[in-house]
RODO-2510 file (C-alpha; in nm, 4 decimals, decimal comma):
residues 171
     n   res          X          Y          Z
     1     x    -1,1372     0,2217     1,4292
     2     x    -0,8417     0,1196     1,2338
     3     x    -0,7404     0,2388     0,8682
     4     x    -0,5138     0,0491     0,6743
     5     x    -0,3862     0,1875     0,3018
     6     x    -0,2399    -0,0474     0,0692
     7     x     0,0158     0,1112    -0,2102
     8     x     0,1239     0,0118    -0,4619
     9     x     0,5164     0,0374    -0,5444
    10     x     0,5948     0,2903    -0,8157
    11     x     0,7190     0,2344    -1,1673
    12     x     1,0617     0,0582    -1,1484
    13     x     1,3389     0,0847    -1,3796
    14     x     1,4169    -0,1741    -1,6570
    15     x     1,6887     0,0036    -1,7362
    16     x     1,9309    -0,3301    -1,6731
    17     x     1,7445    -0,6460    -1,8281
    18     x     1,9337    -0,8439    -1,6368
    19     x     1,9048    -0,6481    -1,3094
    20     x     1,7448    -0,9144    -1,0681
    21     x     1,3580    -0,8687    -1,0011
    22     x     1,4438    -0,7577    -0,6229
    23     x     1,6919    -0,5073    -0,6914
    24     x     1,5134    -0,3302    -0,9306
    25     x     1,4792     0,0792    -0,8093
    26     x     1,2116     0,3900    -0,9229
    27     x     1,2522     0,5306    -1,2363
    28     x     1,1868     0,8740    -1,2499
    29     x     0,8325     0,8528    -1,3488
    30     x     0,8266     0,6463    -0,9990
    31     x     1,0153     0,9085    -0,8101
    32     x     0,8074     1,1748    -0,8864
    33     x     0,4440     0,9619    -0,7903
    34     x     0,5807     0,8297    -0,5115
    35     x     0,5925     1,1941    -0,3850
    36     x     0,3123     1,3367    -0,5409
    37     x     0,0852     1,0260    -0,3496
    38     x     0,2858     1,1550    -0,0376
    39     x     0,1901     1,4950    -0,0891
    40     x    -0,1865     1,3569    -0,0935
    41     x    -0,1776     1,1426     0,1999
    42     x    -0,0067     1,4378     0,4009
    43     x    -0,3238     1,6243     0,2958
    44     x    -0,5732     1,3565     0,4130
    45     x    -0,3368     1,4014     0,7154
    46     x    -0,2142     0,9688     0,7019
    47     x     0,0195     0,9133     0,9539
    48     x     0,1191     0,5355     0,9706
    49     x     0,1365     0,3704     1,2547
    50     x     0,3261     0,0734     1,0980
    51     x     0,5367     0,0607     0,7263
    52     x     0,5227    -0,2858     0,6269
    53     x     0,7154    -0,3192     0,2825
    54     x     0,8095    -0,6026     0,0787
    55     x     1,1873    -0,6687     0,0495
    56     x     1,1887    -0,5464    -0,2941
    57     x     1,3924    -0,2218    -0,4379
    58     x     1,1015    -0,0600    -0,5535
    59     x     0,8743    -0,1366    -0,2535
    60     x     1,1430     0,0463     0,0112
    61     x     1,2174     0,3140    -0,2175
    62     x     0,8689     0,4028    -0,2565
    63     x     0,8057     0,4311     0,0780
    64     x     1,1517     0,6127     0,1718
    65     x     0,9689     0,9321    -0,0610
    66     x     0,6106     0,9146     0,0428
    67     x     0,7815     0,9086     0,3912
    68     x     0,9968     1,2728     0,3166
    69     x     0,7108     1,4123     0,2229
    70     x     0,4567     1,3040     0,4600
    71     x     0,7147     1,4052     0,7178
    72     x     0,7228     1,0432     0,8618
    73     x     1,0058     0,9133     1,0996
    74     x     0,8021     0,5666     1,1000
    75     x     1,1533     0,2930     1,0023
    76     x     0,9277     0,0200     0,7488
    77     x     0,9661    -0,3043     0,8149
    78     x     1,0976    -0,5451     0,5680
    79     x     0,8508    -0,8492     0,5181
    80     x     0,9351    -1,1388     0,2828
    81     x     0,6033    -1,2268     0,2555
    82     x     0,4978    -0,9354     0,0893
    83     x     0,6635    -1,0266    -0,2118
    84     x     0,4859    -1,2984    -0,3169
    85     x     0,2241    -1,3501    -0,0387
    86     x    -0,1727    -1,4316    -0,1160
    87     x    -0,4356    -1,2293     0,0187
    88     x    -0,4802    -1,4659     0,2926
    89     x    -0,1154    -1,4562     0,3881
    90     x    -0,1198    -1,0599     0,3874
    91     x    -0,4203    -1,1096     0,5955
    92     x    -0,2869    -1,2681     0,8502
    93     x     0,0174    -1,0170     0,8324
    94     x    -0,2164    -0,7766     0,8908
    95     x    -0,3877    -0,9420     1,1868
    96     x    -0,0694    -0,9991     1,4022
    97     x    -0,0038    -0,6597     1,3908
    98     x    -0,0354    -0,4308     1,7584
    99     x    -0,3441    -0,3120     1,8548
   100     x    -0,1819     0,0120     2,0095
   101     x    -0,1074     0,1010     1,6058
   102     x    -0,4249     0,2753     1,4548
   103     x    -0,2985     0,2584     1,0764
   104     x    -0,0667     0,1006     0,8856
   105     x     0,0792     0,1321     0,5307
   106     x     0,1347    -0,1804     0,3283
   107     x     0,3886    -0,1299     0,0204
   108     x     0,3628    -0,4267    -0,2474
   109     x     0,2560    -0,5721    -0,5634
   110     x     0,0504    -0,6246    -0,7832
   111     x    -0,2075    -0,8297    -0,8476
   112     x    -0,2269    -0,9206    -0,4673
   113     x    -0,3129    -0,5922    -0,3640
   114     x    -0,6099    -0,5388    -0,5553
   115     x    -0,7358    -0,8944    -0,4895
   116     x    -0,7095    -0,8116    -0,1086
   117     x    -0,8343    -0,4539    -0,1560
   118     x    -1,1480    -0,6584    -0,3232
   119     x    -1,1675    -0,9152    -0,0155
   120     x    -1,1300    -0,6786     0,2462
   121     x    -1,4220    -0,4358     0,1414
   122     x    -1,6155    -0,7541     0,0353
   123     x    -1,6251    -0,5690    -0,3437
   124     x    -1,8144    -0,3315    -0,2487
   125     x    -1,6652     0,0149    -0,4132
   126     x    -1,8090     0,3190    -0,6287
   127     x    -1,7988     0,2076    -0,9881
   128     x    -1,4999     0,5050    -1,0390
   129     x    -1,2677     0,3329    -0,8226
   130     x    -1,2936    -0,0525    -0,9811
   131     x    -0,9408     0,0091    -1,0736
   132     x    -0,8579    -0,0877    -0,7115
   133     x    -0,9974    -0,4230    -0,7768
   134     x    -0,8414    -0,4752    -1,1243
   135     x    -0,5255    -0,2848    -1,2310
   136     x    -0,4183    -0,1343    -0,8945
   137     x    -0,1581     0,0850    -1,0997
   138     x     0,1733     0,1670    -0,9661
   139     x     0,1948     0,3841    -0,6615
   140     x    -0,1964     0,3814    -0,5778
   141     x    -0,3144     0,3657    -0,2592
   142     x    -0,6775     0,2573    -0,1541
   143     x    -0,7868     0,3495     0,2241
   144     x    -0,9938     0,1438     0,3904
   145     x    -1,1070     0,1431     0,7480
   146     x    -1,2305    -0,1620     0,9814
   147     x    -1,4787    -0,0841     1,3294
   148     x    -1,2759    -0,2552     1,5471
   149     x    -0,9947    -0,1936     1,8374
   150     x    -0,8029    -0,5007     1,7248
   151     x    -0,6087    -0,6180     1,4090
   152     x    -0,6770    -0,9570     1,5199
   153     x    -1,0268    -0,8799     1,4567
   154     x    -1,0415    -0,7869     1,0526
   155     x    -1,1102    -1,0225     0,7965
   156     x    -1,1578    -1,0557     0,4505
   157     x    -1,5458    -0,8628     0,4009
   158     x    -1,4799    -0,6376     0,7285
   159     x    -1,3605    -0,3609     0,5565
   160     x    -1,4791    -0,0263     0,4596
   161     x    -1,3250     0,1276     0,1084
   162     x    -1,2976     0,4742     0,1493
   163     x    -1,0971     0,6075    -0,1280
   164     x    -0,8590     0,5087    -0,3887
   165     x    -0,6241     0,7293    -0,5709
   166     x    -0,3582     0,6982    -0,8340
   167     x    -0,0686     0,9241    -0,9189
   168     x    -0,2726     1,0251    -1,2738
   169     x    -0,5661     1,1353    -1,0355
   170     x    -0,3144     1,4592    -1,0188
   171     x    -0,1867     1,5486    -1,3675
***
């Protein structure tokens, strides 16, 4: 069995309109989720395998406080392709990962992470958690788990959704 959880990057900072896209960091607002949805992976006792993050700001700071408070020494790896990639592409980042990892995290944007979310699990969801296939707000995280031994293995429709969650899920 392997899980995979794709998250979102938290609210970024427009504080400098001409701050490039890339450099962007959290805003507060983002600090704080980006915690609080580490707090609630550290309860469903997530423990990555693999980071992959896109080389954006947002995307590394994200994980850097979901990783404090999951307790996680797991470095993330910087992927370009995360920044702009398709489904497909994040796909086949996803398949050419080990086999000897059993989960991995995937920080990026929005809207391909709720258009893979949607592939992966072949659409099939709870009606309460269609956000995952539509807005995929900042700093959610949907779970979803594939009956295999190898990443090679998934593809789009292989997928199990398990859960979603988004930082308002805790207010």
């Amino acid at each position: 069995m392997k899980q995979l959880v794709l998250m979102r990057h938290a609210k970024s900072s427009w504080s400098d309109p001409d701050e490039a896209d890339l450099d962007r960091p959290l805003n507060d607002r983002g600090k704080a989720a980006s915690e609080r949805m580490g707090k609630w992976l550290r309860k469903r006792e997530f423990s990555p395998d693999i980071v992959l993050v896109s080389p954006a700001k947002r995307t590394r700071d994200t994980w850097k406080r979901v990783a404090r408070k999951l307790g996680s020494e797991v470095k993330a790896k910087t992927e370009q392709d995360i920044y702009s990639a398709s489904p497909k592409a994040l796909l086949k980042l996803i398949k050419d990962q080990p086999d000897s990892a059993g989960s991995i995290l995937l920080v990026g944007h929005q809207p391909t992470l709720s258009s893979l979310t949607r592939k992966l699990s072949g659409g099939k969801v709870k009606s309460s958690n269609k956000a995952a296939f539509s807005v995929f707000p900042t700093a959610a995280c949907a779970v979803l788990e594939f009956d295999t031994e190898s990443w090679a293995e998934v593809e789009f429709d292989s997928g199990s959704f398990v859960k979603f969650r988004k930082p308002k899920d805790f207010d």
